[in-house]
FIDOGU-993210 format. One record per residue (C-alpha): residue number from 1; residue in one letter; x, y, z. Coordinates in Angstrom, 2 decimals. Layout:
REM FIDOGU-993210
num	residuo	x	y	z
NUM	A	X	Y	Z
...
***
This chain:
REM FIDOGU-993210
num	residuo	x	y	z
1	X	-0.25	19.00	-51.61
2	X	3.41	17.89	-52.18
3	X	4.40	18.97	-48.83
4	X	1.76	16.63	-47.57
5	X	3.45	13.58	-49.26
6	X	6.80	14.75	-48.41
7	X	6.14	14.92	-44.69
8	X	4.55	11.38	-45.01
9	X	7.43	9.51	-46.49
10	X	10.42	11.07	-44.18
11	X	8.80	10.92	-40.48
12	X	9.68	8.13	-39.77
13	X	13.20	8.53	-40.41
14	X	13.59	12.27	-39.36
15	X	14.63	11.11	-35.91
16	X	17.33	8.72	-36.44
17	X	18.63	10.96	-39.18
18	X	19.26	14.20	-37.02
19	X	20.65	11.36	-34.51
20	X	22.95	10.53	-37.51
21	X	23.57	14.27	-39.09
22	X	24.72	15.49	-35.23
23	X	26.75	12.36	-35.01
24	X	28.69	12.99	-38.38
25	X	29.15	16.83	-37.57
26	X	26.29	17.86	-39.85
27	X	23.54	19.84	-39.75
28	X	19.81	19.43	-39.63
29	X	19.54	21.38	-42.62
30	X	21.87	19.34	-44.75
31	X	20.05	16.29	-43.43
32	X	16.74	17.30	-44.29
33	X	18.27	18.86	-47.74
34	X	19.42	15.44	-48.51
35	X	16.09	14.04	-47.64
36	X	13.93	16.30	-49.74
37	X	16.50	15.18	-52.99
38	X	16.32	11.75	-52.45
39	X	12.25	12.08	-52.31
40	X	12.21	14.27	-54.84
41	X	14.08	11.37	-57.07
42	X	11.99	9.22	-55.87
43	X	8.95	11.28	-57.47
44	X	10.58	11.91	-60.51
45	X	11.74	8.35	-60.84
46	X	8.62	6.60	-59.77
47	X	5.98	8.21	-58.41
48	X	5.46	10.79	-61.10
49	X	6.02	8.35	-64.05
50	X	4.28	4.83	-62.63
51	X	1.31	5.36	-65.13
52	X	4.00	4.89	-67.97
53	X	5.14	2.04	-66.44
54	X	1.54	0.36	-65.62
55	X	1.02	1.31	-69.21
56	X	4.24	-0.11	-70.46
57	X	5.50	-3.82	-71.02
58	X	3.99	-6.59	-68.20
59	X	6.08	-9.56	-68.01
60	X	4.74	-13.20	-66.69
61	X	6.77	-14.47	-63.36
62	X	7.85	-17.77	-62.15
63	X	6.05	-18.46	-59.31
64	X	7.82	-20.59	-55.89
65	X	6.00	-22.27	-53.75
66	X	6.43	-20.24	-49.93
67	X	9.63	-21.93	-48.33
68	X	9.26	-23.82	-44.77
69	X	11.42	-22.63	-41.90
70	X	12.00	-26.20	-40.47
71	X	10.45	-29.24	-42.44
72	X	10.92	-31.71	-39.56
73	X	8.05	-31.53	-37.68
74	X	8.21	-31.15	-33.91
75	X	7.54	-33.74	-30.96
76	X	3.71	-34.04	-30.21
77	X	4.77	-33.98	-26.63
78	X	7.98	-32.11	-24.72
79	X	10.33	-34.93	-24.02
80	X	10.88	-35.41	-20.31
81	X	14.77	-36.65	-18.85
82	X	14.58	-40.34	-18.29
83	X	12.45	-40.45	-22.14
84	X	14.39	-43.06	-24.20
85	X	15.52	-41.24	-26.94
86	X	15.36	-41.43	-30.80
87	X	19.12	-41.40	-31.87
88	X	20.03	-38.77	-34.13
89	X	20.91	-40.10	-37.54
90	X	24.41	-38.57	-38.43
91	X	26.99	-39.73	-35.89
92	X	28.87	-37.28	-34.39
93	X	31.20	-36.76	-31.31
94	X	28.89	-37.16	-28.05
95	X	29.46	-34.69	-25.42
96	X	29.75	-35.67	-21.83
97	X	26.54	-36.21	-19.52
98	X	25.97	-33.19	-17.41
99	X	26.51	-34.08	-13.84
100	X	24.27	-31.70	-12.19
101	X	21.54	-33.19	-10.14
102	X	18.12	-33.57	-12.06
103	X	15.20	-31.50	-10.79
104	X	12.00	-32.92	-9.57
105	X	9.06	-30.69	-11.57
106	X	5.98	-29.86	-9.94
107	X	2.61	-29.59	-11.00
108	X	2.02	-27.15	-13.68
109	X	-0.98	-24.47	-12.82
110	X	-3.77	-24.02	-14.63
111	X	-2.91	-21.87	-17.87
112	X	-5.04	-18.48	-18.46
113	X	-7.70	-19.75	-21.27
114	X	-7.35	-17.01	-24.31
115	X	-10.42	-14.76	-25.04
116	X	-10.91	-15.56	-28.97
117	X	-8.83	-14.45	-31.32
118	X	-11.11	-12.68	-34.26
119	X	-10.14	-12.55	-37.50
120	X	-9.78	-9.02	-38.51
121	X	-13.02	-7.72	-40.41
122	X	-13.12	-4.65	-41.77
123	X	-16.62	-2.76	-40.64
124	X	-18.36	0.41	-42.26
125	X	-19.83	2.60	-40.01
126	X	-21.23	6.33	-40.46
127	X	-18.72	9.28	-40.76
128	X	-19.41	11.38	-37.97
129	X	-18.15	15.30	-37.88
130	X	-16.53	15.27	-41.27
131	X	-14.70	11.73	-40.64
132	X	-15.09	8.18	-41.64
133	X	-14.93	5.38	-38.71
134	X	-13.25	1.77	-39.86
135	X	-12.15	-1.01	-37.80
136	X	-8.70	-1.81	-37.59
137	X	-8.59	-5.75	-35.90
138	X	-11.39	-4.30	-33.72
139	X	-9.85	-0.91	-33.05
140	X	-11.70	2.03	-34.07
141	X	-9.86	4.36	-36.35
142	X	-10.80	7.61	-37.78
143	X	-9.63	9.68	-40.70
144	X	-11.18	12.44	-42.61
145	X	-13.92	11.02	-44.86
146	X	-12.54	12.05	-48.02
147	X	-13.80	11.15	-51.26
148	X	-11.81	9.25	-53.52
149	X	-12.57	8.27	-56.99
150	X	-12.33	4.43	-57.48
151	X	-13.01	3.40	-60.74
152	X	-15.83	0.30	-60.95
153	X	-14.49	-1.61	-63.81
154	X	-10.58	-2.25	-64.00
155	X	-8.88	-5.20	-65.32
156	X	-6.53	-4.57	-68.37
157	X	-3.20	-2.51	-67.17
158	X	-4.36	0.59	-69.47
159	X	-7.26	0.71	-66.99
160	X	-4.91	0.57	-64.17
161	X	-2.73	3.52	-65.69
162	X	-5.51	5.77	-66.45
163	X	-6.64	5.14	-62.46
164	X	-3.56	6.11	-61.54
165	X	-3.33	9.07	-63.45
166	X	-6.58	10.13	-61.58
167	X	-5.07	9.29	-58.14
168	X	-2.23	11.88	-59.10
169	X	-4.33	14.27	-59.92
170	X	-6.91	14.62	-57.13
171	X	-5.55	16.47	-54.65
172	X	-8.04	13.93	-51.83
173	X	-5.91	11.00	-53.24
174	X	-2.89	12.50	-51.89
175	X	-4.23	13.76	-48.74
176	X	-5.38	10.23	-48.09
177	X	-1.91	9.10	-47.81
178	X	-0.75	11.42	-45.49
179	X	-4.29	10.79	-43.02
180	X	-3.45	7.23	-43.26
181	X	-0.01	7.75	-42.46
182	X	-0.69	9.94	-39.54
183	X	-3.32	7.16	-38.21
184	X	-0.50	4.67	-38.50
185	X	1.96	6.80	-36.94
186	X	-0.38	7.77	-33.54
187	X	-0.33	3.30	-32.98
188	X	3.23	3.05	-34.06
189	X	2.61	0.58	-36.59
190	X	5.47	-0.93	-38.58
191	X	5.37	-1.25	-42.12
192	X	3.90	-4.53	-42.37
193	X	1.11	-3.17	-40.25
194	X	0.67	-0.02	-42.17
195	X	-0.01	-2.53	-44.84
196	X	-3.04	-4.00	-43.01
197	X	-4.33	-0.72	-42.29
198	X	-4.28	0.74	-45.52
199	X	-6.09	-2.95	-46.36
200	X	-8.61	-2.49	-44.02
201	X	-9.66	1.43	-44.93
202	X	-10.14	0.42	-48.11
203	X	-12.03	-2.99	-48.13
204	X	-14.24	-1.14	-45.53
205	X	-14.55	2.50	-47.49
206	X	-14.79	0.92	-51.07
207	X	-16.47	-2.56	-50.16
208	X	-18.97	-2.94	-52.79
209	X	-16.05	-2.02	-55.23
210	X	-14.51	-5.36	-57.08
211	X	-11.72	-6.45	-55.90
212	X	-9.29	-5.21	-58.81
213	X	-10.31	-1.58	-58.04
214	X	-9.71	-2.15	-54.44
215	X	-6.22	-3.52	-55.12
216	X	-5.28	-0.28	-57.50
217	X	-6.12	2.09	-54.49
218	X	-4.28	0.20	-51.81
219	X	-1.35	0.04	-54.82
220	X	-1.32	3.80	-54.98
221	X	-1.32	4.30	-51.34
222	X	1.45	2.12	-50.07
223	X	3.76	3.39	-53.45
224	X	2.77	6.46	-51.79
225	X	3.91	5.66	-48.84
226	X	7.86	5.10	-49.87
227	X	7.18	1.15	-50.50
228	X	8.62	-0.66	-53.52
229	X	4.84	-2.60	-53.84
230	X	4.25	-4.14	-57.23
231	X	0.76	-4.58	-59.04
232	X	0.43	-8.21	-60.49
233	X	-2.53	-9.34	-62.52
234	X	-3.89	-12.41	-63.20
235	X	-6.57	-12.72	-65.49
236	X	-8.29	-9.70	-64.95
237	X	-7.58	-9.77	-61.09
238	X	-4.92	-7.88	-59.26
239	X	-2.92	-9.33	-56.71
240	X	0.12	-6.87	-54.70
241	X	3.44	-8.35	-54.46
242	X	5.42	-7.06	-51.67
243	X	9.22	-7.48	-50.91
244	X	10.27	-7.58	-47.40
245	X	13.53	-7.03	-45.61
246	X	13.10	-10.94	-43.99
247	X	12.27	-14.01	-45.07
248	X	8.75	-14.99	-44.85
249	X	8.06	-18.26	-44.90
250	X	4.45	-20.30	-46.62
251	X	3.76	-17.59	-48.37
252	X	4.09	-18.18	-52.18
253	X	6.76	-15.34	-54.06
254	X	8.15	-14.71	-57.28
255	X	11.31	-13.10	-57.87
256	X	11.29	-9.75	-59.75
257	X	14.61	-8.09	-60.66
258	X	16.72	-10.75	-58.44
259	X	14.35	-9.95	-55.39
260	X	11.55	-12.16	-53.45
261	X	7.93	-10.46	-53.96
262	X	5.60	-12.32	-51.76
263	X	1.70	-12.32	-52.71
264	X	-0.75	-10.88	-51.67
265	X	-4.14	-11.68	-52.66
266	X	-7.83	-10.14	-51.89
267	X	-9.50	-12.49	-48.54
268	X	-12.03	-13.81	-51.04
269	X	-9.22	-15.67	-52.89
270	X	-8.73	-19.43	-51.47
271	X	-4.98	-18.95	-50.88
272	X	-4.59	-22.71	-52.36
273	X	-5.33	-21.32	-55.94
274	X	-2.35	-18.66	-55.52
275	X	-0.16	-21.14	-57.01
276	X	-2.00	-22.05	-60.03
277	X	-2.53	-18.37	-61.12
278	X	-0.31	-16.89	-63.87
279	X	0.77	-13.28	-62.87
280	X	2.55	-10.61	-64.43
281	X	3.26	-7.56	-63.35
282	X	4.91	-4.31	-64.98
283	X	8.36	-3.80	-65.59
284	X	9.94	-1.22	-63.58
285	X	13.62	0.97	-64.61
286	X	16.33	-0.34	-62.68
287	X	18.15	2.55	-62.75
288	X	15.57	4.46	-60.11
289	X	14.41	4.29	-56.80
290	X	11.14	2.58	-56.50
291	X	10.91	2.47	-52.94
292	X	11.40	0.36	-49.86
293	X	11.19	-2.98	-49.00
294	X	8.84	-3.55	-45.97
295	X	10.34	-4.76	-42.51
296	X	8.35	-7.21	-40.44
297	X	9.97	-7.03	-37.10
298	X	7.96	-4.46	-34.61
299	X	9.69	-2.29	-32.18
300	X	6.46	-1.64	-29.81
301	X	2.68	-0.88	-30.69
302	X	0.62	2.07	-29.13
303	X	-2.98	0.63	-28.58
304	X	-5.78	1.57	-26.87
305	X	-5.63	-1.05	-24.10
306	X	-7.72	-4.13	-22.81
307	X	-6.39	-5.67	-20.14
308	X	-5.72	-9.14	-19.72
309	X	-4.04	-10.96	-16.55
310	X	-1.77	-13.43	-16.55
311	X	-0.54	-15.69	-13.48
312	X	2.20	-17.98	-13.81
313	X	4.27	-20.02	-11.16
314	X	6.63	-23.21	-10.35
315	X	7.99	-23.89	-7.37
316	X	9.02	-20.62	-5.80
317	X	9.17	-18.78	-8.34
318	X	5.35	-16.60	-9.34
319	X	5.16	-14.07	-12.39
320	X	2.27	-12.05	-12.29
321	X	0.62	-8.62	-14.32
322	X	-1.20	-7.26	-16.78
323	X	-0.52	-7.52	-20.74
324	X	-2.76	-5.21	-23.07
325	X	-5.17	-7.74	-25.26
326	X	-5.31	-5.66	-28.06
327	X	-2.21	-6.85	-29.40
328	X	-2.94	-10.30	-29.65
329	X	-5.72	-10.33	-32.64
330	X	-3.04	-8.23	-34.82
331	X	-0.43	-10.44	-33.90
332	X	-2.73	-14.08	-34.74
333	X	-1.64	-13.99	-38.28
334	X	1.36	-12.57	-38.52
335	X	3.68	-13.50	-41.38
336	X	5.84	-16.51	-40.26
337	X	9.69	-14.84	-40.55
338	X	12.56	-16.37	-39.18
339	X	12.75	-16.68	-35.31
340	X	15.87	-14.51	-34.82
341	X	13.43	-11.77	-35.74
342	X	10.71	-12.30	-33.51
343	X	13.57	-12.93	-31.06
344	X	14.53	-9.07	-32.24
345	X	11.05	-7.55	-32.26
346	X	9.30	-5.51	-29.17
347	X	5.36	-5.45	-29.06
348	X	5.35	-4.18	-25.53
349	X	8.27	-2.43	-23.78
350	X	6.83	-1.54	-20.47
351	X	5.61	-5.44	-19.97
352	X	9.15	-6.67	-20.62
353	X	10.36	-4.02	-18.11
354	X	7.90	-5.41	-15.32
355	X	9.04	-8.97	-16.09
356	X	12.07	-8.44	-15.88
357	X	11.95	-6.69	-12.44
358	X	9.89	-9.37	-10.86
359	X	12.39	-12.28	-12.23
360	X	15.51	-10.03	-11.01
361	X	13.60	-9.84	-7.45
362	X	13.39	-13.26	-6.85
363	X	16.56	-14.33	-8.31
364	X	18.86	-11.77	-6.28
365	X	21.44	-13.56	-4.49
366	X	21.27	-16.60	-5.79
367	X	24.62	-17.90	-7.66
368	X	24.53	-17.80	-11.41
369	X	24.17	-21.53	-12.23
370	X	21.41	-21.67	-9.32
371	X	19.58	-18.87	-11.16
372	X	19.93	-20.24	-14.49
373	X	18.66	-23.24	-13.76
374	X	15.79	-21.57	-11.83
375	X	14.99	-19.42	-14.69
376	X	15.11	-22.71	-17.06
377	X	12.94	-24.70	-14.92
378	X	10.50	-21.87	-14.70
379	X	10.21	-21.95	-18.43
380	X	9.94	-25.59	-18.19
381	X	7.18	-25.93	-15.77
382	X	5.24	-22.52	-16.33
383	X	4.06	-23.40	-19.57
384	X	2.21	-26.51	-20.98
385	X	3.22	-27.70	-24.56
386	X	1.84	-28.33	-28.00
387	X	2.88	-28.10	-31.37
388	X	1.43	-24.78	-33.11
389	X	-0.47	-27.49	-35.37
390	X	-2.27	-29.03	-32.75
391	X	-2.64	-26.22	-31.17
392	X	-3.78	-23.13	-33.44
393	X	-4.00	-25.32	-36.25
394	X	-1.03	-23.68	-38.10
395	X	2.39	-22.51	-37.57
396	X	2.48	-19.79	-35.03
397	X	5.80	-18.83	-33.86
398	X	4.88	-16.36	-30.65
399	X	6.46	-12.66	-30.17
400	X	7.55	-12.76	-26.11
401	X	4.38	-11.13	-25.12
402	X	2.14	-13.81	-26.70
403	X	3.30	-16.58	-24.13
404	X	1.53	-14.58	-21.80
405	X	-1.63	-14.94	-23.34
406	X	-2.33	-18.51	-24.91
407	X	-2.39	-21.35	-22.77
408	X	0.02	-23.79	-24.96
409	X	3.32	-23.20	-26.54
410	X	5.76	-25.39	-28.04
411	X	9.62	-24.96	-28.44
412	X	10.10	-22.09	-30.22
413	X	8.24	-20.07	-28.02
414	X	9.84	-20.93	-25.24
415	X	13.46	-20.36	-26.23
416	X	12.44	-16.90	-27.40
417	X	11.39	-16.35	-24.22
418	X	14.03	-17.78	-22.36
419	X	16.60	-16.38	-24.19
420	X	15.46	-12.76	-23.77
421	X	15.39	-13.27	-19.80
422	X	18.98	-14.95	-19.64
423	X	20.12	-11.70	-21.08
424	X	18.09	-9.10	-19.16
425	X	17.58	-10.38	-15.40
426	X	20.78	-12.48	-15.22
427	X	22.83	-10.62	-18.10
428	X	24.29	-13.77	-19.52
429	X	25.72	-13.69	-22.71
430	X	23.22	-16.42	-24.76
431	X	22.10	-18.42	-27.84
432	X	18.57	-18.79	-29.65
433	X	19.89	-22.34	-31.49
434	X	18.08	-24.92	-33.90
435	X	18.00	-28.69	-34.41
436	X	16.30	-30.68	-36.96
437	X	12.36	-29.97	-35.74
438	X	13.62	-28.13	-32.40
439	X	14.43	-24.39	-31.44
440	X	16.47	-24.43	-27.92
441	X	18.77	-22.45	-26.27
442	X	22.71	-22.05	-24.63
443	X	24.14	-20.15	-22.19
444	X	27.83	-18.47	-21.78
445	X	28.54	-19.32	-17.97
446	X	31.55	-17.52	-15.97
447	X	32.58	-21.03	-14.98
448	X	33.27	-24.12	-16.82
449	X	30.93	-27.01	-16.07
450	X	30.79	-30.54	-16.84
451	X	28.11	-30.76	-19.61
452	X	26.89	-31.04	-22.98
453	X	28.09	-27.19	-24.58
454	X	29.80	-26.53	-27.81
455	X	32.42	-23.54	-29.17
456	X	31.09	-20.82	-31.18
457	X	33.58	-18.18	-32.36
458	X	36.09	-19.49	-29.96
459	X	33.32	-18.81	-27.10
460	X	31.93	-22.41	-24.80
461	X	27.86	-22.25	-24.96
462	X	26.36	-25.00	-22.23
463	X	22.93	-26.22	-24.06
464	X	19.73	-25.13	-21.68
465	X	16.61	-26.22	-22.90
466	X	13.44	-24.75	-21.96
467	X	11.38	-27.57	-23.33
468	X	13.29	-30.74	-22.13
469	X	11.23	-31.08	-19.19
470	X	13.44	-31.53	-15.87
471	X	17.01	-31.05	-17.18
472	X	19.26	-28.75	-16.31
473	X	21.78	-26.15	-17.87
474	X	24.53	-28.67	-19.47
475	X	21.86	-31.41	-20.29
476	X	20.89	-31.68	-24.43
477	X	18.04	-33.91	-25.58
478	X	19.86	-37.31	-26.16
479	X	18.10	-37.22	-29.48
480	X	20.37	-33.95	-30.51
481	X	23.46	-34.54	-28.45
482	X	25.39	-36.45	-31.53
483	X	24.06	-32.77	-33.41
484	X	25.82	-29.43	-33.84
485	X	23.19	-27.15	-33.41
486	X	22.38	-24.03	-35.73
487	X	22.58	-20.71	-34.51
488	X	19.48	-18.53	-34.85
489	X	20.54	-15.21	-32.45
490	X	23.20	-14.42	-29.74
491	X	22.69	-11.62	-27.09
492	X	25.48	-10.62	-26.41
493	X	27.41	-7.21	-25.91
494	X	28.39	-5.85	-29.44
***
């Protein structure tokens, strides 16, 4: 059964690493010899030993409340040129007016109305054929329906070493890993999602367990996995604590060994009272490998598909196709990280691509200021706005492909957007930027202009807002124009 586990924690790095190996001169035999050493430190140092160190000394953690990613709230409405403006409160050079004309908008059309987005419940069914069949956000998924011994009563951390000494032991316990790993691979699931899987086998397989005994399973599994996931207990509940390559933002964390642990809690648990628990969690060697933080940002998602239509136009511009629906009930909740990673992330490549095509179609021969400002306006007047508060009721920042879907977006989403198509149909060089309670965007144009723009790293970036309705590339928000603006992400060549 080791080769099972083995195969499970290096797939998904096998092909960048021969990538790597050829690169260097190497071979795939060193490479994988490498491989098989580190794991096998890593099962010496951790996965072999982690009952001695559930066992051992449990320390109590400060807890921090989760951190916002912009405290000034955003405009209820998207300011419009000719809006008399709220001056900015630190004064600062102004930059000049720009002197391109101002655009007339047009009507905006009606915006698709979103299917609703489920919460994702886990559902038992039968195991057919020698498998058990869960829901994953809707999805069927099947793995083999093996039998796992979860213990009914756990809640002191001897009871959590002795269950982990039976996970090691049974042979099904380790299997499980590598079925769950396999089901994850086959939808290309990142490691955030491999998470929710894991969470939703188990709360479906073992749901008339407590919810301490659920938590020790999906422990073992995602250590099992290659993740550096932490058991905390409070009371005589477990919670997981999970570090992450990003920033995630409202979620409450504690720091462990100098790094952020975010918590994770069981869905009966009124995230409110997160706060107010006292957790500890185990103390772990520093002087071994105990596994991987988990990255957030995607890089596509292989779903069985649903389709859903979307229609957009202004003025002569239309944008028109298909986007699979799956994705969006996954996506819903997603942890809020910062926007330069959703601005990084790819849910669906082969949408993108047909975007793209049908923007470079319509914008051939047009010069570049004309189809920047095209593309702008189309962001401006394709899309009605609202803040994610009044809108979903909570912060939602959207990947790309959720624009497509809901029928409101606010700033954020629209830079993202707009960013990612100044950069792949015209090829501009471009910035995602920030002000105080606004996400907006700047362009690198071939010609100087007369405008508001600003130098970063000795380049000249001419402000282009997607969500000040009816300007122009070179026109800022009079409210930020006294502001330097913060930069999120650049696309640029590297």
């Amino acid at each position: 059964m080791k080769t099972r586990i083995f195969t499970t924690v290096i797939t998904a790095l096998t092909s960048a690493g021969i990538a790597m190996a050829q690169s260097n001169g190497g071979s795939f035999a060193d490479f994988r010899k490498g491989l098989l050493e580190g794991y096998n430190s890593y099962r010496s140092g951790v996965l072999e030993r982690y009952d001695q160190f559930l066992d051992g000394v449990w320390t109590d953690f400060e807890q921090f409340k989760g951190e916002e990613s912009d405290p000034v709230p955003k405009p209820d409405r998207a300011p419009t040129v000719g809006d008399t403006p709220t001056p900015a409160p630190a004064p600062k050079p102004a930059a000049p007016v720009a002197a391109t004309p101002k655009p007339t908008p047009t009507p905006q059309p009606a915006a698709p109305t979103p299917a609703p987005v489920p919460a994702p419940q886990p559902s038992s069914k039968p195991a057919s054929a020698g498998n058990y069949d869960f829901s994953f956000y809707n999805l069927p998924v099947s793995v083999p329906a093996i039998d796992v011994h979860v213990t009914n009563r756990i809640s002191s951390p001897r009871d959590f070493a002795s269950q982990w000494r039976e996970f090691t032991s049974n042979d099904h316990a380790r299997r499980l890993i590598d079925e769950l790993s396999s089901a994850a691979d086959k939808m290309t699931l990142n490691d955030y999602l491999r998470y929710e899987l894991v969470t939703a086998y188990v709360d479906s397989r073992y749901a008339s367990m407590p919810v301490s005994s659920r938590m020790a399973l999906k422990h073992f599994l995602l250590v099992g996995m290659g993740y550096d996931v932490r058991l905390g207990l409070s009371g005589g509940d477990a919670v997981l604590l999970i570090p992450f390559k990003q920033t995630v933002y409202a979620r409450t964390y504690m720091m462990v060994d100098g790094k952020k642990f975010y918590v994770f809690t069981d869905k009966s648990i009124d995230p409110q009272a997160i706060m107010n628990m006292r957790i500890s969690t185990c103390e772990l060697p520093k002087n071994v490998d105990t596994g991987a933080p988990m990255d957030l940002r995607l890089s596509g998602l292989t779903l069985p598909y649903k389709p859903h239509k979307y229609d957009l136009k202004f003025k002569d511009i239309t944008l028109s196709g298909e986007v699979n629906a799956n994705i969006f009930p996954i996506l819903y909740h997603y942890p809020q990280m910062p926007t330069a990673d959703f601005a990084r992330s790819t849910v669906l490549a082969d949408v993108r691509d047909d975007i793209v095509s049908q923007f470079k179609t319509q914008l051939q021969g047009k010069e570049e200021l004309d189809a920047v400002n095209s593309l702008l306006q189309f962001v401006q007047g394709a899309f009605e706005y609202a803040t994610d508060e009044a809108f979903h009721g909570f912060e939602k920042p959207y990947f790309f492909e959720e624009i497509l879907y809901y029928p409101k977006c606010d700033c954020e989403d629209r830079a993202i957007f707009y960013t990612y198509l100044l950069w792949n149909v015209l090829g501009l060089e471009n910035q995602l930027i920030n002000f105080p309670g606004h996400e907006s965007a700047s362009v690198r144009l071939s010609q100087p202009i007369k405008g508001d723009a600003y130098v970063h790293d000795g380049t000249t970036y001419y402000i282009s807002d997607p969500t000040y309705i009816g300007s122009v590339t070179g026109m800022c928000m009079p409210t930020y124009s006294r502001e330097n603006p913060g930069v999120d992400y650049t696309y640029k060549n590297k």
